[in-house]
C-alpha positions as CSV (number, residue, x, y, z in Angstrom):
1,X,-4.5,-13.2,31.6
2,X,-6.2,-11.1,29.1
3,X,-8.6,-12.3,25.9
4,X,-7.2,-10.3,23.0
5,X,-8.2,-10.2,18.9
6,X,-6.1,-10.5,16.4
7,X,-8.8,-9.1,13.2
8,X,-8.2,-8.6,9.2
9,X,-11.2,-7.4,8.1
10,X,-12.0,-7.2,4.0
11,X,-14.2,-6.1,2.3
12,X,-16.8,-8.7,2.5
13,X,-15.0,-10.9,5.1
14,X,-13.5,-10.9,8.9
15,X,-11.1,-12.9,9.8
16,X,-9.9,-13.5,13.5
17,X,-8.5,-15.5,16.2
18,X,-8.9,-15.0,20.2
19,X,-5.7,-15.2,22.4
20,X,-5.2,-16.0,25.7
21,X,-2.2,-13.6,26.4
22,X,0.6,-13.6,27.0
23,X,0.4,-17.2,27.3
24,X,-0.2,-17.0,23.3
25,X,-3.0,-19.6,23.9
26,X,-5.4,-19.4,21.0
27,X,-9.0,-19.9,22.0
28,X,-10.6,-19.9,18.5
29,X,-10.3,-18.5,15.3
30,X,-12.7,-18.0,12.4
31,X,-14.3,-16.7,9.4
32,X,-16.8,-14.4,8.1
33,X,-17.1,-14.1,4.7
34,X,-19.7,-13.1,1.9
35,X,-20.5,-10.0,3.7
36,X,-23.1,-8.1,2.3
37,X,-24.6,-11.0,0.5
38,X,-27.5,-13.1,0.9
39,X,-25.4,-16.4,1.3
40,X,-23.0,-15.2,3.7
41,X,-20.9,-17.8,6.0
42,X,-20.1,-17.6,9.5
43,X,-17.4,-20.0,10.4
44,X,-16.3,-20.5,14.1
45,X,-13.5,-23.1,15.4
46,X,-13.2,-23.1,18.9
47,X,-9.8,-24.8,19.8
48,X,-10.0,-28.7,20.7
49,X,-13.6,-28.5,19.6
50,X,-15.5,-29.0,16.4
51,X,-16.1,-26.2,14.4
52,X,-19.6,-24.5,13.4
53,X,-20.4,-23.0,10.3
54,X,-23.8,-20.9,9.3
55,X,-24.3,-19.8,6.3
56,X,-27.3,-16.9,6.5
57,X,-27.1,-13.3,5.2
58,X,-24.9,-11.1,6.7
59,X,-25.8,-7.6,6.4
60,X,-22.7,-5.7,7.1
61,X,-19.6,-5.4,9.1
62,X,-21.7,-4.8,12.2
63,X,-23.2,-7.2,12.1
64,X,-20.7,-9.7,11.2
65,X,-19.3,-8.4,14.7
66,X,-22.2,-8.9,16.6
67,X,-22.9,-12.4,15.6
68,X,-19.0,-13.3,16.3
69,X,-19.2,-11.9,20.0
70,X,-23.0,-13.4,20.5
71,X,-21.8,-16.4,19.4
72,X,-19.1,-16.7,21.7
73,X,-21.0,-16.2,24.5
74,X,-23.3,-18.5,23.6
75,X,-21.2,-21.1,22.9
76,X,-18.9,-20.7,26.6
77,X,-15.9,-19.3,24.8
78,X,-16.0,-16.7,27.4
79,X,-18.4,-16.2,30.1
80,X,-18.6,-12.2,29.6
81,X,-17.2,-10.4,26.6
82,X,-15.7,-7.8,29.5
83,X,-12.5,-10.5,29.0
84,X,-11.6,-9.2,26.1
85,X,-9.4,-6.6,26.8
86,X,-8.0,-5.7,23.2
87,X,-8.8,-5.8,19.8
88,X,-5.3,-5.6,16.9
89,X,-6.3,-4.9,13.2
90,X,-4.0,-5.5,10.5
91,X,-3.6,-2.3,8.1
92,X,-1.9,-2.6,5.2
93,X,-0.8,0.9,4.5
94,X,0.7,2.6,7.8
95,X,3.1,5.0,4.5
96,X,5.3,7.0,6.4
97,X,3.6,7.8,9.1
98,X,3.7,4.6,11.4
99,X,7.6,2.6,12.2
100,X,5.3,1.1,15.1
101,X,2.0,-0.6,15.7
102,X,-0.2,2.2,17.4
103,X,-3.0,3.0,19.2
104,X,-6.3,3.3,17.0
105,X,-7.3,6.9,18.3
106,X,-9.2,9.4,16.1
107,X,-5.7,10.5,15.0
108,X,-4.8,7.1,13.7
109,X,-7.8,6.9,11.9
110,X,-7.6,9.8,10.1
111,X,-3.8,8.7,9.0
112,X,-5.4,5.4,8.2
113,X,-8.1,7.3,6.0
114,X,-6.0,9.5,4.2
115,X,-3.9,6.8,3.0
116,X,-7.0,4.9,1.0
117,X,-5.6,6.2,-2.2
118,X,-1.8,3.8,-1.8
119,X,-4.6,0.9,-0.8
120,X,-8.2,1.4,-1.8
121,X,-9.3,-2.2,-1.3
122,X,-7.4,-2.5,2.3
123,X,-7.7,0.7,4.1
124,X,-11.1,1.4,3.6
125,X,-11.9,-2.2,4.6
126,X,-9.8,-2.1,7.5
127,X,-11.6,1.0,8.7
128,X,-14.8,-0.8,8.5
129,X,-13.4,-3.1,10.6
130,X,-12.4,-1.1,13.4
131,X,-15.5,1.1,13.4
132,X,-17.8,-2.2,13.7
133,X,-15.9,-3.4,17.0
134,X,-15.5,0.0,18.4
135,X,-19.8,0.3,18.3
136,X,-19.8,-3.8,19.6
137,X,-16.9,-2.9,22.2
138,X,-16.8,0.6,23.2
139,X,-14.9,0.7,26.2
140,X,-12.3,-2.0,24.4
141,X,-9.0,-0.2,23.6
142,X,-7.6,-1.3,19.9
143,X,-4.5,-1.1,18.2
144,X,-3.5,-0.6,14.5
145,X,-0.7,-2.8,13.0
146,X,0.7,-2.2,9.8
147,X,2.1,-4.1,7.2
148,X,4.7,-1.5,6.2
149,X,5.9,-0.3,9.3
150,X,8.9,-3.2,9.7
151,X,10.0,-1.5,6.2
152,X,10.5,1.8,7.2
153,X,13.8,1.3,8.5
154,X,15.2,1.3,4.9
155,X,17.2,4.1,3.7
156,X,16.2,6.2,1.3
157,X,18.3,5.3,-1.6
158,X,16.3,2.0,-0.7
159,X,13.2,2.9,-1.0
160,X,13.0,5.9,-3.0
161,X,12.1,5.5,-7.0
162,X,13.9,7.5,-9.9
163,X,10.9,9.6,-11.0
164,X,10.4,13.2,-10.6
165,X,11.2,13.8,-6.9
166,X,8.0,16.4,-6.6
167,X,5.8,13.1,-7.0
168,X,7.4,12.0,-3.7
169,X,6.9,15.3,-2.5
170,X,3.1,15.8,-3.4
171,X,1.8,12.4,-3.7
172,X,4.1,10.2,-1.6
173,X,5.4,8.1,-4.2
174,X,7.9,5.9,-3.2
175,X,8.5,1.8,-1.8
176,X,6.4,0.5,1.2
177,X,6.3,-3.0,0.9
178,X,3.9,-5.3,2.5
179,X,4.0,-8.7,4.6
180,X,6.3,-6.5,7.1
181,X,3.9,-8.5,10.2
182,X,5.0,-11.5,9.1
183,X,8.7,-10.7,7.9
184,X,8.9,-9.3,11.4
185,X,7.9,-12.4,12.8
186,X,10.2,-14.6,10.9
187,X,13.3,-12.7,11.5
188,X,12.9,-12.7,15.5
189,X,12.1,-16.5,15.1
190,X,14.9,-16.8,12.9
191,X,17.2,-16.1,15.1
192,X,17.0,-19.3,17.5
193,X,19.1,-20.7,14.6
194,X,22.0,-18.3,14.8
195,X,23.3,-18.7,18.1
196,X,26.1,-16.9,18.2
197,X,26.2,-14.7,15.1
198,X,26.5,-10.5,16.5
199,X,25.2,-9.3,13.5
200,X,22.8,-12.0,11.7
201,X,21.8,-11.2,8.1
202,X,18.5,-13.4,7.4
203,X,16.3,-13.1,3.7
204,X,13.1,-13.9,4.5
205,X,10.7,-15.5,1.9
206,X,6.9,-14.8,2.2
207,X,5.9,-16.7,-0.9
208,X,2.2,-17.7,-0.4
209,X,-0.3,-16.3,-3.7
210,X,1.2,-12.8,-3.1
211,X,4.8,-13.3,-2.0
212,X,7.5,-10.6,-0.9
213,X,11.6,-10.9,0.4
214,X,13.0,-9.1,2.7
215,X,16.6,-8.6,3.1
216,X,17.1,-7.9,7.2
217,X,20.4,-6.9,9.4
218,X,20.5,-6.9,12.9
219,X,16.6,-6.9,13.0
220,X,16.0,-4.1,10.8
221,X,14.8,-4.1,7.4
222,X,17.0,-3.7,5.1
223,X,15.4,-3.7,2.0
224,X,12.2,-5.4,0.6
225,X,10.6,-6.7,-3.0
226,X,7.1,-5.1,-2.8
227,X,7.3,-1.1,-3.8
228,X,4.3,1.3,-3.5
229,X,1.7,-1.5,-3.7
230,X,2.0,-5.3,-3.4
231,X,2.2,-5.6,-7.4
232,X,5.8,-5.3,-7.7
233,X,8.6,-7.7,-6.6
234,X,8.9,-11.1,-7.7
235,X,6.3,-13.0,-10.0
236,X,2.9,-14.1,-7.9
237,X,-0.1,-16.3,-8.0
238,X,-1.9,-13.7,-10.1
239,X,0.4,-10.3,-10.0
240,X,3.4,-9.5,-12.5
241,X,5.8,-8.9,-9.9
242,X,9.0,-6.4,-11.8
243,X,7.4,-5.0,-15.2
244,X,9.2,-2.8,-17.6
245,X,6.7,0.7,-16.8
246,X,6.3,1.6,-20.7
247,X,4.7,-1.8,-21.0
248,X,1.6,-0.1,-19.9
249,X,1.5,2.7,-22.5
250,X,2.2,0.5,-25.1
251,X,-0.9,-1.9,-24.3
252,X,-3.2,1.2,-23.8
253,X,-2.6,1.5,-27.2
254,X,-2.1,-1.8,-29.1
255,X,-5.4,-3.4,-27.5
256,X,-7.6,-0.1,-27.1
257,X,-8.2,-1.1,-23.4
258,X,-8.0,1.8,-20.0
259,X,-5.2,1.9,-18.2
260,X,-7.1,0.6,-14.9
261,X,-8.4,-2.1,-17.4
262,X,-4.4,-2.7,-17.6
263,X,-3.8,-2.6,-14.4
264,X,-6.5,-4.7,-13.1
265,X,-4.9,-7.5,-15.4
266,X,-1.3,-7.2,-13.9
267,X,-2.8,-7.5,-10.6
268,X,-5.6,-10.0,-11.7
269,X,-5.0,-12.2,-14.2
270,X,-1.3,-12.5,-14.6
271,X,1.7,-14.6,-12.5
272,X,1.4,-17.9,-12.4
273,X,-2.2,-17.5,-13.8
274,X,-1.0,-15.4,-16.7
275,X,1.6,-17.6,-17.8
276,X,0.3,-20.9,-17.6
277,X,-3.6,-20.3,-18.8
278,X,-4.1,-22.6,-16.0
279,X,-4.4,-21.2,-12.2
280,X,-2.7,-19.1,-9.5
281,X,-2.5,-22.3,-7.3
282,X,1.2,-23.6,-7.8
283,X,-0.2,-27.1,-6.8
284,X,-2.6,-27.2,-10.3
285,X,0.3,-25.4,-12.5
286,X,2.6,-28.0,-11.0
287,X,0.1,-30.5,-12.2
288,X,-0.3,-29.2,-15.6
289,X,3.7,-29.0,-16.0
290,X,4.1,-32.5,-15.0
291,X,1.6,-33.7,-17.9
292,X,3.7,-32.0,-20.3
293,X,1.8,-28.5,-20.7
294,X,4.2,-26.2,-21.6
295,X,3.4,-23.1,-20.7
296,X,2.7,-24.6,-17.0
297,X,6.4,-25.2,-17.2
298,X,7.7,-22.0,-18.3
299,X,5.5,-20.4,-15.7
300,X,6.9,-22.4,-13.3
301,X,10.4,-21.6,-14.2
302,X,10.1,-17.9,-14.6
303,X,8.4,-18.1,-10.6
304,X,11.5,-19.9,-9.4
305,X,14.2,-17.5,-11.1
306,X,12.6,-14.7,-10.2
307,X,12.7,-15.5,-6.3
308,X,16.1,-16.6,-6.4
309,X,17.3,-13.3,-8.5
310,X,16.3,-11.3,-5.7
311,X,17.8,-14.0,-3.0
312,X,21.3,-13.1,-4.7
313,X,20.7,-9.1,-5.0
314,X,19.8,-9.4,-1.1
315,X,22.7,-11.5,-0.5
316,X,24.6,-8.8,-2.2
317,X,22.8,-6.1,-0.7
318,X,23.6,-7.6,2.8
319,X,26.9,-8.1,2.4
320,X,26.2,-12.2,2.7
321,X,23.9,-14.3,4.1
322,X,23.7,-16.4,7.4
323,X,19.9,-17.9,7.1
324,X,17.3,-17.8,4.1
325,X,13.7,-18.6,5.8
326,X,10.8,-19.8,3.6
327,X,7.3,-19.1,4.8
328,X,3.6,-18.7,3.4
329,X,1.5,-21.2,1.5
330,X,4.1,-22.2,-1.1
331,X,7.1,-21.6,1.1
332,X,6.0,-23.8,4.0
333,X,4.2,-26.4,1.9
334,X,5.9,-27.4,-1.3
335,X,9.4,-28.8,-0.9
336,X,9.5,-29.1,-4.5
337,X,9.6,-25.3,-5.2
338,X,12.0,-24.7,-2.2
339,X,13.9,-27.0,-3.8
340,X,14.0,-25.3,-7.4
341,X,15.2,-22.1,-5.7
342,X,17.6,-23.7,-3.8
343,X,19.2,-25.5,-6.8
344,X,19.3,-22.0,-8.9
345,X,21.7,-20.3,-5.5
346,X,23.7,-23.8,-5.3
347,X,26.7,-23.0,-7.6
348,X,27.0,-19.0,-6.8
349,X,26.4,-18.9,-3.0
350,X,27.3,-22.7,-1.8
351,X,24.0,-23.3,-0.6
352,X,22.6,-27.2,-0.2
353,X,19.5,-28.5,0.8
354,X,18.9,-32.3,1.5
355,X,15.7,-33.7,0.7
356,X,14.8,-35.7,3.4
357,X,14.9,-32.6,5.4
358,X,13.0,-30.5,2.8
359,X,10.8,-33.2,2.3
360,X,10.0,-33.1,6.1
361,X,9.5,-30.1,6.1
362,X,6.2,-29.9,4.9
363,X,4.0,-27.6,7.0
364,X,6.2,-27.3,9.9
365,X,9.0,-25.8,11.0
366,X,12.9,-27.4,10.3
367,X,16.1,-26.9,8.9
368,X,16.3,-27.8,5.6
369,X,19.9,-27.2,4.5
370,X,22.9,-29.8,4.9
371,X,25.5,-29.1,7.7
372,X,28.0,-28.2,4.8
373,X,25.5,-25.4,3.2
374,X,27.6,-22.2,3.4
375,X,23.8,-20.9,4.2
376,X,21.9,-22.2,6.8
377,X,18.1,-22.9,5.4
378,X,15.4,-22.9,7.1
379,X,11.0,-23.4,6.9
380,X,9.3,-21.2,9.4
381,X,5.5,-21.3,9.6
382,X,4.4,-17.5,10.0
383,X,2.3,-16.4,12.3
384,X,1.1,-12.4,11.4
385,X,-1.8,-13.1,13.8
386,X,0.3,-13.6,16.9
387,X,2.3,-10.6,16.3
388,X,-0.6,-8.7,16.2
389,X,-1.8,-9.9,19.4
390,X,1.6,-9.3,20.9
391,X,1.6,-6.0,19.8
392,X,-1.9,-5.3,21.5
393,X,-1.0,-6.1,24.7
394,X,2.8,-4.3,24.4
395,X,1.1,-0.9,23.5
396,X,-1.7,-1.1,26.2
397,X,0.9,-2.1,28.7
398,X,-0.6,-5.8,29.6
C-alpha cells in the first residue's frame, strides 16, 4: 500500500486528495485557496470525519504545502509523511510533446515551461505547484499528467487548423483540447456498458462551467471540441465556445476596446453569462428562464443546440454511436438539461431517454436511455483525481 497525491494547483489555490493505492481508498481531500492573501482558507476533510477549515494568511505556494503535510501529521492522517510515496499534478498543456502522463524530471519541467504561452494561467501555476512539494518532499518522486495527452491520438486533418501552415510550424498552432483526464476516465468506465461490442464508439460529455466532447474509438481519441485553448467548442458557463474569428477585428474597431480586452470577454463574460445577463450557473439561468426572462431562455436554448450539434458531427465522425456519457457539474446533476439534448438527437439518431431514469440519475451513476434507444445513454460521475493517482503509481512501477 502506498499514500499517493492527486494535486491541481492554481494560482492562488491547491487542491488535493490522498489515496490509499491501489486500493483507490481516499484518505482526505481538500482546499487551499486565497493564496497570497491575507484571508486565505485552509480546508481539510479527512474521510469519515468532520472537516476543518482555517482561514489565516497564506503566504505562498510553500507554504500552502507545508501547512497541508503539517496538518496531516497532526491530525493522524498518517503517522510519518515517509508514506507518501507519490505526488500526480494535473497540467493542462502537455502540446505535442507528452501522449502519456510522465515523470516530472528537469526535462519535463522545462517542456512544461516552455509551453506557458498555449496556457499562461495553468502552466505557470502548475509549476508552482510542483516546485513547492518538491522543496516539502524531496526525496518523493512526482508525475505530470496532462490534460491534452488523451487527444493526441487524433489525426492531423483532426486537429490541424486552415491557417498559414508556417504558424504551425513556428508557433505550434494547432487543436489540443482539454478535460483529456477525465474523457479518459469516462471512456474506460464506459465500457462496462458495452459488453460485447469489438470496436465501441462512446461521445463523452464533460459539460460542467467549462465543458468539452470527445468523440472516442476503440479507446482512442478521435476527435475533441476544445482547439488550442479551452475557449473553443461548444457554448460554456462564461466562454463563447465556436466564434466566427473576424468577429474579433470587427469589435476592436466598433467599441475602441484591445484585443486582449476582447478576448478576456469571450473567455469572461460570455456563455451562459453573456446571453442571459444573469450567471454562468445553469441552475440561476434556469431559474430566470422559468420566470419568463427571455434572454435566460434563449441562453438556455443556444447551450443545448450547441452540445447536441457536435453529438451528431461525432456520431458522423465515428461512423455511429454505441454510448453517449454525460459527466461534470451540469452533466451529472441536471436531468433537465440532459434531457433537452436528448430530445434535440431523438428524431435523427433514435435516441430515448426515460425520465425516471434521468431523473435518478442525479449525481450518480446509471443508465439513463430506454431499452429501445438505438443509443445506449448513460451518467458517469468523473473522477480526473483518481486517474491521476493511477497514473502515479503506473509510471513509478507501484
Amino acid at each position: 500500500m502506498s499514500k499517493i497525491f492527486a494535486v491541481n494547483a492554481g494560482s492562488s489555490s491547491l487542491k488535493f486528495k490522498l489515496y490509499e493505492m491501489p486500493e483507490e481508498k481516499v484518505i482526505c481531500s481538500g482546499l487551499l485557496e486565497r493564496i497570497g492573501e491575507p484571508t486565505g482558507r485552509f480546508i481539510l476533510k479527512p474521510t469519515g470525519k468532520d472537516k476543518s477549515e482555517i482561514v489565516c494568511p497564506i503566504k505562498d505556494h510553500a507554504i500552502a504545502v507545508a501547512m497541508l503535510l503539517d496538518a496531516l501529521v497532526e491530525q493522524g492522517i498518517v503517522k510519518d509523511l515517509n508514506e507518501i510515496k507519490g505526488v500526480g499534478h494535473r497540467i493542462v498543456q502537455g502540446g505535442h510533446y507528452f501522449s502519456d502522463s510522465a515523470l516530472f524530471d528537469d526535462k519535463t519541467e522545462k517542456i512544461i515551461e516552455s509551453l506557458i504561452p498555449l496556457a499562461p494561467l495553468h502552466n505557470a501555476a502548475h509549476l508552482v505547484g510542483f516546485r513547492a512539494f518538491k522543496e516539502a518532499l524531496p526525496d518523493v518522486k512526482q508525475v505530470a499528467v496532462f490534460d491534452t495527452a488523451f487527444h493526441q491520438s487524433m489525426e492531423p486533418e483532426d486537429y490541424m487548423y486552415a491557417c498559414p501552415y508556417e504558424y504551425y510550424e513556428k508557433y505550434m498552432v494547432r487543436k489540443y483540447g482539454a478535460h483529456g483526464t477525465s474523457h479518459k476516465y469516462l471512456s474506460q468506465e464506459g465500457l462496462r456498458y458495452l459488453k460485447g461490442v469489438k470496436h465501441p464508439k462512446i461521445i463523452s460529455c464533460h459539460i460542467g462551467s467549462g465543458a468539452s466532447l470527445c468523440a472516442i474509438k476503440d479507446g482512442k481519441c478521435v476527435s475533441t471540441s476544445m482547439g488550442l485553448t479551452p475557449l473553443a467548442g461548444v457554448m460554456m458557463g462564461t466562454r463563447t465556445g465556436d466564434i466566427d474569428a473576424s468577429v474579433m477585428p470587427y469589435l476592436v474597431n466598433q467599441t475602441g476596446k484591445s484585443a486582449e480586452e476582447i478576448y478576456q470577454e469571450f473567455n469572461k463574460k460570455s456563455g451562459l453569462l453573456g446571453i442571459s445577463g444573469v450567471s454562468n450557473d445553469s441552475r440561476d439561468v434556469t431559474a430566470a428562464a422559468e420566470q419568463g426572462n427571455k434572454r435566460a431562455k434563449l441562453a438556455i436554448k443556444m447551450y443545448i443546440r450547441r452540445i447536441a450539434d457536435y453529438i451528431g458531427q461525432y456520431y458522423v465522425r465515428l461512423g455511429g454511436c454505441d454510448l453517449i456519457i454525460f459527466s461534470a457539474g451540469v452533466g451529472e446533476n441536471a436531468p433537465e438539461y440532459r434531457a433537452m439534448i436528448c430530445d434535440q438527437l431523438k428524431e435523427a439518431l433514435g435516441v430515448q431517454i426515460a425520465e425516471e431514469l434521468n431523473n435518478a440519475a442525479r449525481g450518480k451513476e446509471g443508465i439513463i436511455s430506454t431499452v429501445d434507444s438505438k443509443i445506449k445513454v448513460v451518467v458517469i460521475p468523473t473522477d480526473e483525481e483518481v486517474m491521476i493517482a493511477r497514473d502515479v503509481v503506473r509510471l513509478l512501477n507501484m
